[in-house]
Steps between C-alpha positions, in 0.01 A plus 500: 500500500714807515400773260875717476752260303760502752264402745372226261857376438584496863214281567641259185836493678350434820318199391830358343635540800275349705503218304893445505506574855187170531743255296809646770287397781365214394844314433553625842260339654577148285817518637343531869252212467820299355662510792166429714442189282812353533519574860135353553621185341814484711754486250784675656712530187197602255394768747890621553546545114134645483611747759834597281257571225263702690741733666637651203186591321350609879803722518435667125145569604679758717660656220214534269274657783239190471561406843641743829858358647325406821249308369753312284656426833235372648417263221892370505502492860183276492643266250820477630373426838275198332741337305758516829247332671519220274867411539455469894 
């Protein structure tokens, strides 16, 4: 533990943080494996709203700094791609 009490409440705030930002990126990843499940069972309209549900929450990821934009793309693009696949 930090000895200076700036230092010590810096590492207070950090754990907070880190905490938050684990409970951010967790319901991110629900929201993922929601989309995998329902495509994985071949439900085409389950997976479709699962998808409208993930993208949102994917997208405000961005905007808290949990996740970087191009990741976030590459997790849409991947989901998008698998529930298209299912209305073929």
């Amino acid at each position: 533990m930090a000895n200076i009490k700036s230092a010590q409440k810096r590492a207070r705030q950090a754990e907070k943080t880190r905490k938050h930002n684990m409970g951010l990126r967790s319901r991110m990843r629900t929201k993922i494996k929601n989309v995998i499940k329902a495509c994985d069972a071949g439900d085409k309209e389950a997976a479709a709203a699962a998808y409208k549900d993930a993208v949102p929450v994917i997208d405000s990821m961005i905007n808290k700094g949990i996740v970087n934009k191009n990741k976030a793309a590459r997790h849409k693009n991947r989901l998008n791609k698998r529930v298209r696949a299912l209305v073929v």
